[in-house]
N, C-alpha and C positions, 0 to 999 in steps of 0.2 A: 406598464400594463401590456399585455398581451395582443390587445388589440390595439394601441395608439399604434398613432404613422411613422415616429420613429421606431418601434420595434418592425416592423413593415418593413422597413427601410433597409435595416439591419438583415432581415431575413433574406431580404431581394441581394443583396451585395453579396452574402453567404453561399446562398444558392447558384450566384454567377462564378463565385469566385471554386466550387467542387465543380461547375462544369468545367471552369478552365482546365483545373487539376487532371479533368478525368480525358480531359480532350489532348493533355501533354502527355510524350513518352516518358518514361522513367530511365533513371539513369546520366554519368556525367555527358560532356559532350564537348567534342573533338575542339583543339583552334579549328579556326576558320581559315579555308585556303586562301592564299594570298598572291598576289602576280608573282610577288618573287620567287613562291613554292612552283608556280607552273615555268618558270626560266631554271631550277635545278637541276643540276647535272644528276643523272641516275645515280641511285644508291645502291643499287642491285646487281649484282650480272644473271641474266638469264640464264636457266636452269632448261638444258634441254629435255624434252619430253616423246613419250608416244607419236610416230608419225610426222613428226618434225623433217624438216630436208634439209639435209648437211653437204656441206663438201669439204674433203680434206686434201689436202698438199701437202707433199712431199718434195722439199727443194731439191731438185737434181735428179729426180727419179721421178718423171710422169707415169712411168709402167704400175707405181706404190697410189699413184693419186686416183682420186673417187670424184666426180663432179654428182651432184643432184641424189645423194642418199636417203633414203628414207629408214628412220628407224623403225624398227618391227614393232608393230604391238605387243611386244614381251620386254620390250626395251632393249633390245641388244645390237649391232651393225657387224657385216661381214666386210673386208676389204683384203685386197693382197697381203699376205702373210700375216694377218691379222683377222682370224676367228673367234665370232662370237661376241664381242667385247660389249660388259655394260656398257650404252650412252646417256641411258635417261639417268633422272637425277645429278645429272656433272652440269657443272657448267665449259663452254667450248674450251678454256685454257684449261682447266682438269682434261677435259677428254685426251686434246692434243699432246697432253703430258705423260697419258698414261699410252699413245698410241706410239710416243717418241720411243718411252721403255719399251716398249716389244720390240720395235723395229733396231733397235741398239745391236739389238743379236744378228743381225745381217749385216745392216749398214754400217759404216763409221759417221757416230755422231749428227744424227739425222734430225731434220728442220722441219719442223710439222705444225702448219696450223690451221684448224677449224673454224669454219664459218657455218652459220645457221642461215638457212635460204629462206625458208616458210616459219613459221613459229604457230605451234598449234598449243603447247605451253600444258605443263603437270596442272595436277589440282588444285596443289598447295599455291600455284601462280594464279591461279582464276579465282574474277568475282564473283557472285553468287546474287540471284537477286529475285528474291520467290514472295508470293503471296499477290497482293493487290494491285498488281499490274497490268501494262497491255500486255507486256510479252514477256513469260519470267523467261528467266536464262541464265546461261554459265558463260562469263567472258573473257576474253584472254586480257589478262595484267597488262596495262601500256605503263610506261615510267611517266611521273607526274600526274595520275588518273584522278582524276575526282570523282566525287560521288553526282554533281551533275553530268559529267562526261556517264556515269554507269547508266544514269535514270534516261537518258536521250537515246543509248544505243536501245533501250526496252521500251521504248515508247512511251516514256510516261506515266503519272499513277492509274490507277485504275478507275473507272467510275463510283465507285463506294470506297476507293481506298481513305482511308485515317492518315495523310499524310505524316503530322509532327507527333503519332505514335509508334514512329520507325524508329527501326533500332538499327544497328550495326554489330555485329558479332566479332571480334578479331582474338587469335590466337596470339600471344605473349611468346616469341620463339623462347626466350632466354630460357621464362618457366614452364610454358607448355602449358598454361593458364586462361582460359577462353575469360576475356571481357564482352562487357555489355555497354555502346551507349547510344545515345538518345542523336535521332534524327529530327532534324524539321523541314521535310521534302516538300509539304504542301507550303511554307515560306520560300522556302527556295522556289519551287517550280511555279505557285499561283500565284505567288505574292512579290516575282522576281525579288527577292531578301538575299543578297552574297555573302551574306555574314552565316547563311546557314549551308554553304557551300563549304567540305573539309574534303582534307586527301584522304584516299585509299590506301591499302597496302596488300600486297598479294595475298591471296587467298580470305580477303574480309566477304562477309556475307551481309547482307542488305535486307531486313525482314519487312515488309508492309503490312501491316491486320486494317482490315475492315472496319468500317464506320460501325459504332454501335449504336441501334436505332431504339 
């Protein structure tokens, strides 16, 4: 019957169980970081970018060497006998490889390598982290970064953020395929839960939506 206690009952469990639904993000979701993900040795080499500070060496030839370069906002560095040359997008042992080829034509067999001083880091290296926050922002990639390492440097969810309807966006390099999945920042961050703490990867994006009232 429609009105006995058990159909009641029924209705109450139903009706908890589509708020839960409607209160979770959609989508899979990541392992969970582990101490032994945060003691990994990088998987990455950094990709220098815009405004980055380099210095290059030249063994035997200080006259060829650069301390404290900054690449131009077009991407490109000038040094002794070498004009103009892409840097963004290399990583430093690409660069020094390709600064080695130029310099071949003067020197014999020339020893060159590149250090990154500052790191200000491409687009595709930053986190992204918009919507329901204290502080959205774009942050530069640290190797082994979590997503509570991203939520700490922003300060936090927001006061009406929906914390565990956050999503995370990441680009698939192999296929160049944007995934989707399911965060739970309000477990992680209010509910200290480490199980909903997972790694990053350069350039993922971090979405927070708003509580729906």
């Amino acid at each position: 019957m429609p009105n006995s206690p058990s159909f009641a009952r029924l209705a109450g469990v139903s009706l908890a169980t589509l708020t839960l639904t409607a209160c979770a993000g959609t989508g899979p979701e990541l392992p969970t970081a582990t101490y032994a993900d945060s003691q990994a040795a990088p998987t990455e080499e950094y990709i220098i970018g815009p405004l980055d500070q380099i210095t290059i060496h030249v063994w035997r030839n200080p006259e060829l060497s650069a301390e404290d370069i900054q690449v131009r906002p077009d991407g490109r560095i000038t040094i002794p006998l070498v004009r103009d040359m892409t840097a963004v997008g290399k990583t430093a042992t690409q660069l020094q490889d390709d600064i080695r080829d130029v310099l071949v034509q003067y020197i014999e067999q020339p020893i060159v390598s590149v250090i990154v001083n500052e790191f200000n880091s491409t687009f595709d290296q930053q986190i992204r982290v918009v919507g329901s926050t204290e502080q959205p922002a774009s942050l530069p990639y640290r190797a082994n970064m979590t997503v509570l390492d991203a939520m700490i440097a922003v300060g936090g969810l927001g006061e009406f953020a929906s914390g565990n309807r956050a999503k995370l966006l990441r680009i698939d390099r192999e296929t160049g395929v944007q995934k989707e999945y399911r965060l739970r920042l309000s477990d992680l961050i209010k509910r200290g839960d480490s199980t909903a703490n997972v790694m990053l990867r350069p350039g993922d994006t971090i979405i927070i939506p708003e509580s729906r009232f």
